[in-house]
Structures are given as structure tokens and as C-alpha cells.
NUNUNU-10220 format. One record per atom (N, C-alpha, C): residue in one letter; x, y, z. Coordinates in Angstrom, 1 decimal, m for minus. Layout:
<gumis>
+------+--------+--------+--------+
! type !      u !      v !      w !
+------+--------+--------+--------+
!    A !      X !      Y !      Z !
...
+------+--------+--------+--------+
</gumis>
This chain:
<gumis>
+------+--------+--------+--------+
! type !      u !      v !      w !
+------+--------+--------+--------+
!    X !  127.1 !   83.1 !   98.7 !
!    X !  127.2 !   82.8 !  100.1 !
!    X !  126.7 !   83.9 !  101.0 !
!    X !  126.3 !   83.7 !  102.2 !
!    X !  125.9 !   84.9 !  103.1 !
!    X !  126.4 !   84.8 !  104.0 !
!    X !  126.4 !   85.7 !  104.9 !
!    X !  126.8 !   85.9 !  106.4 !
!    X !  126.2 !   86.4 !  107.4 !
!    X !  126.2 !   85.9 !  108.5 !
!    X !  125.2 !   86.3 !  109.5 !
!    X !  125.9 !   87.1 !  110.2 !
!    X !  125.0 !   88.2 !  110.0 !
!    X !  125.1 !   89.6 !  111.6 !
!    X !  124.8 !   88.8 !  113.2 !
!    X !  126.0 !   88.7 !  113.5 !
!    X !  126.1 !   88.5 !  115.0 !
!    X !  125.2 !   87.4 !  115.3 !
!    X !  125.2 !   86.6 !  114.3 !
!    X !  124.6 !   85.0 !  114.6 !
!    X !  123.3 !   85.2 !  115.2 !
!    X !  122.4 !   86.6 !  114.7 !
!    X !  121.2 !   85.8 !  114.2 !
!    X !  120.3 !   86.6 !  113.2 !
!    X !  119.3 !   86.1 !  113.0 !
!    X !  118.3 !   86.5 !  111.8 !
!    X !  118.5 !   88.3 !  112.0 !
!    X !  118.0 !   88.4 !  110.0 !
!    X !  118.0 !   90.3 !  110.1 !
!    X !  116.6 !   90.4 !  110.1 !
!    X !  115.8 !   91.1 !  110.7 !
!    X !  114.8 !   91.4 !  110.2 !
!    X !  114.2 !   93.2 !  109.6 !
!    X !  113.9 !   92.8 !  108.5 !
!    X !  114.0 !   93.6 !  107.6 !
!    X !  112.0 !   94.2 !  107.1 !
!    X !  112.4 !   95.5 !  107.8 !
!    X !  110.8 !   95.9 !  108.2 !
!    X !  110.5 !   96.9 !  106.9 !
!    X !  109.6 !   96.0 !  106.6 !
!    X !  109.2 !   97.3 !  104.9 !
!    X !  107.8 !   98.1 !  106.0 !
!    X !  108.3 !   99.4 !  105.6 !
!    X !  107.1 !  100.6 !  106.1 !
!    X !  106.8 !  101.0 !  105.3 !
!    X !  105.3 !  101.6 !  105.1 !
!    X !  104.7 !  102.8 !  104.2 !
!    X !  103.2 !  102.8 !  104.7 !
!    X !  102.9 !  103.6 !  104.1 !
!    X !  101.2 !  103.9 !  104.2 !
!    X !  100.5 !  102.4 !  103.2 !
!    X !   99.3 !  102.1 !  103.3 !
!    X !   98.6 !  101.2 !  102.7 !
!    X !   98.4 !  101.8 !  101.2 !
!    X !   98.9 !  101.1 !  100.4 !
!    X !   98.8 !  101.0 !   99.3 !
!    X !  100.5 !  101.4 !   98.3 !
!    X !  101.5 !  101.8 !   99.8 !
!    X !  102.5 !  102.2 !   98.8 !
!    X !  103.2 !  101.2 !   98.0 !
!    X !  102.8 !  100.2 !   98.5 !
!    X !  103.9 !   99.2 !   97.3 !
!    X !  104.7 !   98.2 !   98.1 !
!    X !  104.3 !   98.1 !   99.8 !
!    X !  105.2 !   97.5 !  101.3 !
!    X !  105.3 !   95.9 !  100.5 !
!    X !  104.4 !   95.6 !  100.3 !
!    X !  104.1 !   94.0 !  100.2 !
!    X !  105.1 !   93.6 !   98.7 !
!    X !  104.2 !   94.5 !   97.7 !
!    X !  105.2 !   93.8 !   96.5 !
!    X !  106.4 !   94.1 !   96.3 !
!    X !  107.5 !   95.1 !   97.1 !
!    X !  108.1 !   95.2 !   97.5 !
!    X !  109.2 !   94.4 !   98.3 !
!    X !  108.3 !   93.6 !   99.5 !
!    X !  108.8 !   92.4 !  100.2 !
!    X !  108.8 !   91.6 !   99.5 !
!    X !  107.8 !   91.3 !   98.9 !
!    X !  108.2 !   89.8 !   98.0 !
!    X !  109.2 !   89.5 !   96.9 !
!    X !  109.4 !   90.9 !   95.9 !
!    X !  110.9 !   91.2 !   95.2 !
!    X !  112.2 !   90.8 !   96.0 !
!    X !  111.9 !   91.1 !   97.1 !
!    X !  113.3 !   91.1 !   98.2 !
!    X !  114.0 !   89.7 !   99.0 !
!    X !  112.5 !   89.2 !   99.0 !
!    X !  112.6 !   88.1 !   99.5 !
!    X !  113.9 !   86.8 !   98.7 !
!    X !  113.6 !   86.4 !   97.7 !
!    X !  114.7 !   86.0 !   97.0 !
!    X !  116.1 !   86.1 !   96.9 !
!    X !  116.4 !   87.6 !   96.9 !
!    X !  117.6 !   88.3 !   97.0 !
!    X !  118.2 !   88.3 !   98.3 !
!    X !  117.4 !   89.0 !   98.9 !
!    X !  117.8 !   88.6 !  100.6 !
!    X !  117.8 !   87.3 !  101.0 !
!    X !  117.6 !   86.2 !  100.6 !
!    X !  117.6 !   84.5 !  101.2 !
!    X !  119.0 !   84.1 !  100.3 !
!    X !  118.9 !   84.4 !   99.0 !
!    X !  120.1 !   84.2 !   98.7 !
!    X !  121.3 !   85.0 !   99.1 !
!    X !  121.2 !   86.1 !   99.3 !
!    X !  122.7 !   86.8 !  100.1 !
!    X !  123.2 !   86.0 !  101.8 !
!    X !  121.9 !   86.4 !  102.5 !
!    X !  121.8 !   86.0 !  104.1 !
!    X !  121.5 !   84.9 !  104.8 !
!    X !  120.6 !   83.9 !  103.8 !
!    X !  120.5 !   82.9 !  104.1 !
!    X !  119.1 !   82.4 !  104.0 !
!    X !  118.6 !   81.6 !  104.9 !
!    X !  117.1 !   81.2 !  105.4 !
!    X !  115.8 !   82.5 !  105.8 !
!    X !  115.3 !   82.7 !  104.9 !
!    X !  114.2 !   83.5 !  104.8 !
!    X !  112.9 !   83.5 !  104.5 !
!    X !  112.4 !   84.4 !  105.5 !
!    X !  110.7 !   84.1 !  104.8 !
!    X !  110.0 !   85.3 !  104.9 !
!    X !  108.7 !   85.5 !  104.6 !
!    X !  108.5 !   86.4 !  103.9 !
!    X !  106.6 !   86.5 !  104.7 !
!    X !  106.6 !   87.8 !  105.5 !
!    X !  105.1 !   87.9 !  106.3 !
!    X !  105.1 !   89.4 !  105.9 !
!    X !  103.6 !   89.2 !  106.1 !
!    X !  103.1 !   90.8 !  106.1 !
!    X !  102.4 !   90.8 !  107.3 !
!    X !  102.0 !   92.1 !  107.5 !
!    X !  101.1 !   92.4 !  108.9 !
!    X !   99.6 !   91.7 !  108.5 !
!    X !   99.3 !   91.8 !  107.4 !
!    X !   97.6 !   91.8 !  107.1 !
!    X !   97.9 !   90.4 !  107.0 !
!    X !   99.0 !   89.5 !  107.0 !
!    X !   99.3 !   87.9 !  106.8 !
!    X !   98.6 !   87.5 !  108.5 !
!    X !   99.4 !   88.0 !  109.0 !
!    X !   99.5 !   87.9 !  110.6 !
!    X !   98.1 !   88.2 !  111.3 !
!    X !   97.4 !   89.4 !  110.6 !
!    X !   96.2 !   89.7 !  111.6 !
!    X !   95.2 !   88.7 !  110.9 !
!    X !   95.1 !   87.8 !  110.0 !
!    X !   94.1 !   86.6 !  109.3 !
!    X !   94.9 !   85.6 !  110.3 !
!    X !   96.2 !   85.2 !  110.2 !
!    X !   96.6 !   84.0 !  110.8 !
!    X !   96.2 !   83.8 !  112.4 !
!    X !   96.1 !   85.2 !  113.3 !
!    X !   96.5 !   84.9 !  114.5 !
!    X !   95.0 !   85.5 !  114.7 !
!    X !   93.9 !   85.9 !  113.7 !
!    X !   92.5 !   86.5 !  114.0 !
!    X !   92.8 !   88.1 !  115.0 !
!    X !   93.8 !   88.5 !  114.8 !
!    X !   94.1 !   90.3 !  115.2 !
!    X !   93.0 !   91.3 !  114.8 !
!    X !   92.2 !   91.8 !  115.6 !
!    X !   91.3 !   92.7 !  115.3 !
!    X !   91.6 !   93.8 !  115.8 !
!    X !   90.6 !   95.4 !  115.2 !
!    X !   91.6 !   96.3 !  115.9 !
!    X !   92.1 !   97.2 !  115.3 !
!    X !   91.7 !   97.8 !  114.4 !
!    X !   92.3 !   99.2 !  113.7 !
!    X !   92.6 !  100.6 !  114.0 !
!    X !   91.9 !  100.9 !  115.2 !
!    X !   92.3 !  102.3 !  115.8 !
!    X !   93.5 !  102.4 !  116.5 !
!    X !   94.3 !  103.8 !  116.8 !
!    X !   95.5 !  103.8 !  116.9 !
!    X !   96.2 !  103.0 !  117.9 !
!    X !   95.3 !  102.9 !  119.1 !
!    X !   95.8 !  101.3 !  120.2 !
!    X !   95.5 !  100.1 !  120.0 !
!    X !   94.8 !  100.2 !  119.3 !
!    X !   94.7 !   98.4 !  118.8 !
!    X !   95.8 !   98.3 !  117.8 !
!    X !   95.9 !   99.0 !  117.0 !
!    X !   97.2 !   99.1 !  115.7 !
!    X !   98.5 !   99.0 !  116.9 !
!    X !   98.3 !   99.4 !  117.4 !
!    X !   99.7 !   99.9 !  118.6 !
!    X !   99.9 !   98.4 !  119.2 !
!    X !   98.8 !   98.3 !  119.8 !
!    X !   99.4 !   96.7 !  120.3 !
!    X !   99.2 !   95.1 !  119.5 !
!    X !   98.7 !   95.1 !  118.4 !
!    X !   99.0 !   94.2 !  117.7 !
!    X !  100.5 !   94.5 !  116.9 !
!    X !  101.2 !   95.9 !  116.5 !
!    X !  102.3 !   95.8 !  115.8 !
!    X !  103.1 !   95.5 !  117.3 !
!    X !  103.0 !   95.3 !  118.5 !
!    X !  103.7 !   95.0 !  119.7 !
!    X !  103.6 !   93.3 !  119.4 !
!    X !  102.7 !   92.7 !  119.5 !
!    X !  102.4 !   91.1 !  119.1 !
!    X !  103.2 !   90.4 !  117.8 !
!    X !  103.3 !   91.3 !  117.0 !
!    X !  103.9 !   90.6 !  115.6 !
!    X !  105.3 !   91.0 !  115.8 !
!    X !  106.1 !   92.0 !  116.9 !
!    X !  107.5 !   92.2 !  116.9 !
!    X !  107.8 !   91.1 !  118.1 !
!    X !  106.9 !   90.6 !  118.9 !
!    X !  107.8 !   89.4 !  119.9 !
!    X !  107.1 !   88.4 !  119.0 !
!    X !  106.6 !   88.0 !  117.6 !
!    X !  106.9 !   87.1 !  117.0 !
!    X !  107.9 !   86.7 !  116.5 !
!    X !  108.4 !   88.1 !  115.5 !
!    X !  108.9 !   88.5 !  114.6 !
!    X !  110.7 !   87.8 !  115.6 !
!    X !  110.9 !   88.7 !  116.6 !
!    X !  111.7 !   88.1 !  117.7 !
!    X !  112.1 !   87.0 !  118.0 !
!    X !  111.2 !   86.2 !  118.1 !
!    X !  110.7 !   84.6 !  118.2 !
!    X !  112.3 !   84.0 !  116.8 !
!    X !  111.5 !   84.2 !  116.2 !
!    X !  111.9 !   83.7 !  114.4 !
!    X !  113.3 !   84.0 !  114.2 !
!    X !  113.6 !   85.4 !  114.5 !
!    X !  115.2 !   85.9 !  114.1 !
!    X !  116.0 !   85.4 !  114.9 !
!    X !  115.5 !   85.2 !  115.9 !
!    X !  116.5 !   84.8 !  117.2 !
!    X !  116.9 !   82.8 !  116.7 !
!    X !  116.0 !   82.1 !  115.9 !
!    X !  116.3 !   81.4 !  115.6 !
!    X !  117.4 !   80.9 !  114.3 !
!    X !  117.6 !   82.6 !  114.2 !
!    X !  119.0 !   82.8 !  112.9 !
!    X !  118.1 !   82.7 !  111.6 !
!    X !  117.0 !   82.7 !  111.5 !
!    X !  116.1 !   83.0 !  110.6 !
!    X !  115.7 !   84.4 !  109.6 !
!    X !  116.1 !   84.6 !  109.1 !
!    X !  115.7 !   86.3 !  108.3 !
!    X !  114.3 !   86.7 !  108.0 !
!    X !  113.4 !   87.9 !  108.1 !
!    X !  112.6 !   88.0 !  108.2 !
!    X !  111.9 !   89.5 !  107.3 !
!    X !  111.2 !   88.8 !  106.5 !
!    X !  111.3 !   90.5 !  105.4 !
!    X !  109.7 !   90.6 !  105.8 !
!    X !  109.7 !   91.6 !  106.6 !
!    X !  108.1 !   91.7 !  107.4 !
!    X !  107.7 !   93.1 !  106.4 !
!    X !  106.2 !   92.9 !  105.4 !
!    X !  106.0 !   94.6 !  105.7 !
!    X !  104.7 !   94.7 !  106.0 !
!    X !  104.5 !   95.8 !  106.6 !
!    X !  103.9 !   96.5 !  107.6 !
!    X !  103.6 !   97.8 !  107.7 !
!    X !  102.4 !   98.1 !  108.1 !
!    X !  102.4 !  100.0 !  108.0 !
!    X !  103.2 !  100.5 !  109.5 !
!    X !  103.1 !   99.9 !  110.3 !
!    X !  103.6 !  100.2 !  111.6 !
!    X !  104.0 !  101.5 !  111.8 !
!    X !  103.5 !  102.3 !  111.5 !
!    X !  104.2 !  103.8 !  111.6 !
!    X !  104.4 !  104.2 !  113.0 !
!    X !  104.9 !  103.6 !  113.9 !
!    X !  105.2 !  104.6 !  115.4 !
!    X !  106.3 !  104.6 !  115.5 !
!    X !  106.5 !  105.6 !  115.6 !
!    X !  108.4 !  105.7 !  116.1 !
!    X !  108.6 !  105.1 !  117.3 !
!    X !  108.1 !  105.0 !  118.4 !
!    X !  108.7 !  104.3 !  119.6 !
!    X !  108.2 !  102.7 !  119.8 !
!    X !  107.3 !  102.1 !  118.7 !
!    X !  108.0 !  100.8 !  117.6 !
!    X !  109.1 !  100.7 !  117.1 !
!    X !  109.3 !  101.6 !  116.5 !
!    X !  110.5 !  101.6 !  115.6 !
!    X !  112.1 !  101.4 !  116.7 !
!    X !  112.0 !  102.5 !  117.4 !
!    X !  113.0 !  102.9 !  118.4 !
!    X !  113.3 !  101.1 !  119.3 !
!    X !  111.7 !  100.7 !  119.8 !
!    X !  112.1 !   99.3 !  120.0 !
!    X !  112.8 !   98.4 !  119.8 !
!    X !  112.2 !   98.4 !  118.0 !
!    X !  112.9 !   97.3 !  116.9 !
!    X !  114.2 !   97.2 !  117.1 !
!    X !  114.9 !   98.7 !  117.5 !
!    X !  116.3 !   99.1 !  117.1 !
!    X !  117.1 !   98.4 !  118.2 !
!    X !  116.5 !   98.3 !  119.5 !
!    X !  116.8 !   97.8 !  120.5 !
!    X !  116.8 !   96.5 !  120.9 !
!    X !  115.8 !   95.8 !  120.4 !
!    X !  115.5 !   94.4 !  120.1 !
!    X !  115.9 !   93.9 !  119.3 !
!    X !  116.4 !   94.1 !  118.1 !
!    X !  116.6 !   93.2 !  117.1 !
!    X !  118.1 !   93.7 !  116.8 !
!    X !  119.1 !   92.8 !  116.9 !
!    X !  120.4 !   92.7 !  116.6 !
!    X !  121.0 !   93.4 !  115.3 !
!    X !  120.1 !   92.4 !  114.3 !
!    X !  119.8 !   92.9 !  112.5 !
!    X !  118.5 !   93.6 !  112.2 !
!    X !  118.5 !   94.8 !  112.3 !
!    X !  117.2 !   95.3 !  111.9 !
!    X !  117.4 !   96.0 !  110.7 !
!    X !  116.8 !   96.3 !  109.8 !
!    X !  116.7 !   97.0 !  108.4 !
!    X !  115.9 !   97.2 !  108.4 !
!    X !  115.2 !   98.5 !  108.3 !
!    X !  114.4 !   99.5 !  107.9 !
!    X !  114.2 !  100.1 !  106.8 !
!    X !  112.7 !   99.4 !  106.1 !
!    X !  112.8 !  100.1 !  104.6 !
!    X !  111.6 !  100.6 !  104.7 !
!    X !  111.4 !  102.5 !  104.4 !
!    X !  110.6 !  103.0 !  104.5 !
!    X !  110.2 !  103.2 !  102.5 !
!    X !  109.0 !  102.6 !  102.4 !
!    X !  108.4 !  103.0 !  101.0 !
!    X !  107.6 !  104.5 !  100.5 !
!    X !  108.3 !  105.1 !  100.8 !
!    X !  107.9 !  106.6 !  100.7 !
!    X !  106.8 !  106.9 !   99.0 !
!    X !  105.7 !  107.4 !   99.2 !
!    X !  105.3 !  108.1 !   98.4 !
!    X !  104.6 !  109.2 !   98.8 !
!    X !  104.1 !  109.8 !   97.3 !
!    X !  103.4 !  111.3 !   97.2 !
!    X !  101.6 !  110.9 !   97.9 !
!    X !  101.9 !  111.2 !   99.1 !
!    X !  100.0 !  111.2 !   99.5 !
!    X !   98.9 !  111.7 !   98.9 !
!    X !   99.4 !  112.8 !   97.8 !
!    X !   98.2 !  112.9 !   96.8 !
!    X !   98.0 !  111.9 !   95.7 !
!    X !   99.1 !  111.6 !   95.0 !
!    X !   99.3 !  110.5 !   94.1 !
!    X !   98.4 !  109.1 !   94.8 !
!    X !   98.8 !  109.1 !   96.3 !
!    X !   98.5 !  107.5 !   96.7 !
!    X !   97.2 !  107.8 !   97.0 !
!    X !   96.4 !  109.0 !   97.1 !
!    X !   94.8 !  108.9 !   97.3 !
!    X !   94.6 !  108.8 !   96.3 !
!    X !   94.8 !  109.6 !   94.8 !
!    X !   94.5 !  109.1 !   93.9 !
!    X !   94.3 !  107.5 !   93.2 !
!    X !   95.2 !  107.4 !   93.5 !
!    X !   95.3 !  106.0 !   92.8 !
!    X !   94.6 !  105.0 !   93.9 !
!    X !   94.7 !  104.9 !   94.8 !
!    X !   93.5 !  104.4 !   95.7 !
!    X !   93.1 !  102.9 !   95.4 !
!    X !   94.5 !  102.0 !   95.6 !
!    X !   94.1 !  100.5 !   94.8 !
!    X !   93.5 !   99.8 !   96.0 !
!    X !   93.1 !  100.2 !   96.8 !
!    X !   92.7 !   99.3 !   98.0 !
!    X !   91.4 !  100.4 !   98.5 !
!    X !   90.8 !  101.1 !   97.7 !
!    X !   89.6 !  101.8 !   98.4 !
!    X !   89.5 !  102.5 !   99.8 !
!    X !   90.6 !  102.4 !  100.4 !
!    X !   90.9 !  103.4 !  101.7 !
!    X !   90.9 !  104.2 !  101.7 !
!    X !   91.2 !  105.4 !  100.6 !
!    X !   91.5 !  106.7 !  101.0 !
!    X !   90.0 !  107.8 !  100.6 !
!    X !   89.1 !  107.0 !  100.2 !
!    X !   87.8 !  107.3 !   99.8 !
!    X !   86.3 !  107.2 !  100.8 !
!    X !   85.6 !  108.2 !  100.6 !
!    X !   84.5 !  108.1 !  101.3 !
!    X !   84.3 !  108.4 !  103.0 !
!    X !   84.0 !  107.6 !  103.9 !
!    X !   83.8 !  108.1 !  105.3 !
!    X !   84.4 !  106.8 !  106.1 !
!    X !   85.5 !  106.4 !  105.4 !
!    X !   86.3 !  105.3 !  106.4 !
!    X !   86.7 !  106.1 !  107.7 !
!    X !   87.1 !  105.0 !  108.5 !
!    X !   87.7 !  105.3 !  110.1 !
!    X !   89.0 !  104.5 !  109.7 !
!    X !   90.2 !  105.0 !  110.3 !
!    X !   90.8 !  104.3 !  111.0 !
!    X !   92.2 !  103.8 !  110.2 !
!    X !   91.9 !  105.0 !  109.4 !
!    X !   93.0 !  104.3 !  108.0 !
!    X !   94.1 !  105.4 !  108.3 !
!    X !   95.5 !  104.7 !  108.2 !
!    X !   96.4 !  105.9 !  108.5 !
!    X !   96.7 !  106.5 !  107.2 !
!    X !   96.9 !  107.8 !  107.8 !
!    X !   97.4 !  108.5 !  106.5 !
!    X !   95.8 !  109.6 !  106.4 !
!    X !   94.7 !  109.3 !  106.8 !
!    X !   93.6 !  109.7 !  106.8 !
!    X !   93.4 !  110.4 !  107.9 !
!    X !   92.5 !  109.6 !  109.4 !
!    X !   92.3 !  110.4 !  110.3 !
!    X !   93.0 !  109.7 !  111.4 !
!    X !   94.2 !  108.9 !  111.6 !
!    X !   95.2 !  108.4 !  112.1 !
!    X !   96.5 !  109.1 !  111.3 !
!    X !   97.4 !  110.0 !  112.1 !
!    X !   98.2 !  110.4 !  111.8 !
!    X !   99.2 !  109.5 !  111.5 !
!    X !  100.2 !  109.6 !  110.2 !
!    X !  101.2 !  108.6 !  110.3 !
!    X !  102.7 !  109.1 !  111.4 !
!    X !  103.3 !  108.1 !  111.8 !
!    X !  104.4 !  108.7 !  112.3 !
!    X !  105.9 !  108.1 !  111.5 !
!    X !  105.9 !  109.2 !  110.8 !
!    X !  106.3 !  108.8 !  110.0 !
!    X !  108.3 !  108.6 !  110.0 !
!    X !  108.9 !  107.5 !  109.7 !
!    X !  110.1 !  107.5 !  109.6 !
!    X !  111.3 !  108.6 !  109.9 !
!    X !  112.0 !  108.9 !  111.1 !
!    X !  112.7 !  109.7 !  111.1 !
!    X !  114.1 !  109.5 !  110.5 !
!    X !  114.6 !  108.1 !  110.2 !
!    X !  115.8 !  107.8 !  110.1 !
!    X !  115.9 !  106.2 !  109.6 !
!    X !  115.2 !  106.1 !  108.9 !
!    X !  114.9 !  104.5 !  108.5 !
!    X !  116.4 !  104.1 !  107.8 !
!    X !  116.7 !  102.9 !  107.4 !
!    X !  118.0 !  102.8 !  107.0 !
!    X !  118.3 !  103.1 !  105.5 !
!    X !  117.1 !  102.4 !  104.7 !
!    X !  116.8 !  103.1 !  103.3 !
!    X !  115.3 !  103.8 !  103.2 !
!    X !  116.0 !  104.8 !  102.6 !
!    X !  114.2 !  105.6 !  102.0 !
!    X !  114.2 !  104.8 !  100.7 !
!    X !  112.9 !  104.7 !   99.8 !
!    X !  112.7 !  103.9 !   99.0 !
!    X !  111.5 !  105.1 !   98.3 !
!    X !  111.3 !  105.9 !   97.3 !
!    X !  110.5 !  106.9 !   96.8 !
!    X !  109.7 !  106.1 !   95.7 !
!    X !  108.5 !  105.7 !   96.2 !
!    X !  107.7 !  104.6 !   94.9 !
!    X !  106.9 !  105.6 !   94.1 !
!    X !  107.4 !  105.6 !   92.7 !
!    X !  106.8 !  106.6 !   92.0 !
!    X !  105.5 !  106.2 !   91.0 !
!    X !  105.8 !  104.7 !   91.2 !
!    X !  104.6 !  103.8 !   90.4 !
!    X !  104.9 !  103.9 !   89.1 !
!    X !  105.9 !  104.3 !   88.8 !
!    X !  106.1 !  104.1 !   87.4 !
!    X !  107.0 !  103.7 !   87.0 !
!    X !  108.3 !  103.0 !   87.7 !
!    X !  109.4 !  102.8 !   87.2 !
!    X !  109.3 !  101.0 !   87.7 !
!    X !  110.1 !  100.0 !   86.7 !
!    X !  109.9 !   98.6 !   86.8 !
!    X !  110.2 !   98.4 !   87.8 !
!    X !  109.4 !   97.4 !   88.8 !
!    X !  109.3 !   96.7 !   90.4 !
!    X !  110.7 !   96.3 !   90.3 !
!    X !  110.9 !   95.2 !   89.4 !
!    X !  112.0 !   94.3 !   89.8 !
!    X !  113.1 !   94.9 !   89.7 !
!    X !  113.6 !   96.0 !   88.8 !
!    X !  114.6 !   97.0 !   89.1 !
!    X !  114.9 !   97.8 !   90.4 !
!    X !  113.5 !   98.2 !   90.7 !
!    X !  113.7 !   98.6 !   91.9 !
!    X !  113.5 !   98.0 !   93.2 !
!    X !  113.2 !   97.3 !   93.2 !
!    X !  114.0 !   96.7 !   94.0 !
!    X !  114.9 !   95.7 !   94.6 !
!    X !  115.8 !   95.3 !   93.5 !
!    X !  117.3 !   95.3 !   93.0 !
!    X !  117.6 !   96.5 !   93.6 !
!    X !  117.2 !   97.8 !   93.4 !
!    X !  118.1 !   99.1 !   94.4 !
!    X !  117.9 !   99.0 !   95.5 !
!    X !  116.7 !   98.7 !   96.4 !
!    X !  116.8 !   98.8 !   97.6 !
!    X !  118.0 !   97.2 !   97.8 !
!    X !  117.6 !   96.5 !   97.5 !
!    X !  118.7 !   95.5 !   97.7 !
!    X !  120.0 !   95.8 !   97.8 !
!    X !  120.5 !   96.4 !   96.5 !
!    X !  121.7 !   97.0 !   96.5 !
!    X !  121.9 !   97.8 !   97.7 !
!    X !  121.3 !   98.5 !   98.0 !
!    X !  121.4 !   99.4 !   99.3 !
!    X !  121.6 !   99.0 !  100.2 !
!    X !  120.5 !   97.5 !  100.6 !
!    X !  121.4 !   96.7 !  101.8 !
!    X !  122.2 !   96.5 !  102.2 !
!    X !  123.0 !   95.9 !  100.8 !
!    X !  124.5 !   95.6 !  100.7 !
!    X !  125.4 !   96.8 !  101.0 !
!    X !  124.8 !   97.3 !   99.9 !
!    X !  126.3 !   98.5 !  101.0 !
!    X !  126.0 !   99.0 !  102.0 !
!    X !  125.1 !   98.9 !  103.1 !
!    X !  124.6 !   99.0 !  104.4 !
!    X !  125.4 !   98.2 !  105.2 !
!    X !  125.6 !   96.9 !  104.6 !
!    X !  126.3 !   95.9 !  105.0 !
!    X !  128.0 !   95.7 !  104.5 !
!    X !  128.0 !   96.5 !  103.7 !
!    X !  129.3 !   96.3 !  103.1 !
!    X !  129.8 !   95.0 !  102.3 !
!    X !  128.7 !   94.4 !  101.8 !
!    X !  128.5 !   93.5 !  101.0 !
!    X !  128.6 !   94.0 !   99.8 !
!    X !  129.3 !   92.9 !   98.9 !
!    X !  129.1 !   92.9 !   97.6 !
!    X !  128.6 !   91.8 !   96.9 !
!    X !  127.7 !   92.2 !   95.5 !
!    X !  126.9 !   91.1 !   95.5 !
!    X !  127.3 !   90.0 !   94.6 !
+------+--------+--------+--------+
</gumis>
């Protein structure tokens, strides 16, 4: 059974740089979280910038389309709906927002090693003479106080881990599962 925070949706913002693992991450959670809290669903940023045609990569276009997907995002929770969004959104005075706007907010920052994650480079971003890629020549701003850190080391099984960030929710919540 689940329980609703203050009668309405949590929304639950996976952060990292592109390629740390935000998405498969959300979608592990997604199940776990619907079954704890209730009615849930499951968007990414790069879902939203195909669905709504968002164009716009430099740091104010990035700036105000992640402003567009949080009075969506808004939209949805407010209908007691849960919402496992991830997203690179690295600005803190987004973030600071979220905290302010959203009743239930959870913050999961997907932390990795930036040498590791150019290396491994599963999305061809961190190579050659791209623009516009954070972590590159867009500074990230990175997490001051997210509610869980999450250290993706790429080598340890997904679904275990994130079963821990889940776990973590819960006792965020003081839930037991």
C-alpha cells in the first residue's frame, strides 16, 4: 500500500551528466515507486524535447526548456500523480525552484567519475568538436544537497542498484518496504 505526501504527486528528479545512467535508472524505479506511492509514470527530458519539438541546447535554451517541463511536471503531480522525471537539469536555482514548487520532491543525483564517463562515451558526446554538451563547454552545476547521491560505477548490477536508491527513498520517507 502507499501513501501520499500531503495529497499530492512526488516528483522524483533523476540528475546527472548525459550518459551517467539518469534514464535506466528511472525506469528501474519506476515500478518500485508506483508500487510503494501509487500512480506513476515515467518521462525523460529528451522524451519531452521529441514530444513538445524543444529545441535549444545552449545554456538558455537548456535553462528555459528545463523551466517548460517543471510547470509540466507541476501540471501532473498536482493531480496526485507521481512522477520519476530524469533529466540533466543541472542548475541549482532549478533545483532551488523544484524545492519550492513541489510539495514531494526527491532528488536523485546519479553521480559519476567524468574521466570514466568520457571514456566510455555511450552517446558520442564527449568526443571531437561538439558545442553545447554539459560537462564539456557548459559547466555543470552541479548538486549541492540532492536528497540521495547515487555513485554509478558501471559495474555493479542495475537492478540491485537501484533497489538502493529505492531503499533510500524509503527511509527518506520513513517507509518500510
Amino acid at each position: 500500500m502507499y501513501k501520499k505526501i500531503n495529497s499530492k504527486g512526488i516528483l522524483f528528479w533523476v540528475t546527472g551528466l548525459s550518459g551517467a545512467g539518469k534514464s535506466t535508472y528511472a525506469k528501474l524505479l519506476k515500478p518500485l515507486v508506483s508500487k510503494k506511492f501509487g500512480p506513476t509514470i515515467l518521462l525523460s527530458g529528451e522524451d519531452l524535447r521529441k514530444i513538445f519539438g524543444l529545441k535549444g541546447y545552449s545554456f538558455s535554451e537548456r535553462k528555459n526548456v528545463v523551466k517548460k517541463y517543471c510547470s509540466f511536471l507541476k501540471f501532473i503531480t498536482d493531480q496526485k500523480i507521481n512522477v520519476v522525471f530524469s533529466v540533466i537539469g543541472m542548475m541549482e536555482d532549478i533545483r532551488k525552484n523544484n524545492r519550492k514548487i513541489f510539495k514531494n520532491y526527491v532528488e536523485i543525483y546519479i553521480k559519476v567519475n567524468l574521466k570514466k564517463l568520457k571514456r566510455k562515451n555511450k552517446k558520442n558526446l564527449y568526443s571531437g568538436n561538439r558545442k553545447n554538451v554539459v560537462g564539456m563547454d557548459i559547466k555543470p552545476d552541479l548538486p549541492k544537497k540532492p536528497t540521495i547521491t547515487f555513485v554509478n560505477n558501471y559495474k555493479k548490477n542495475k537492478s540491485e542498484q537501484a533497489k538502493k536508491i529505492y531503499l533510500k527513498i524509503l527511509k527518506k520517507y520513513k517507509f518500510k518496504d
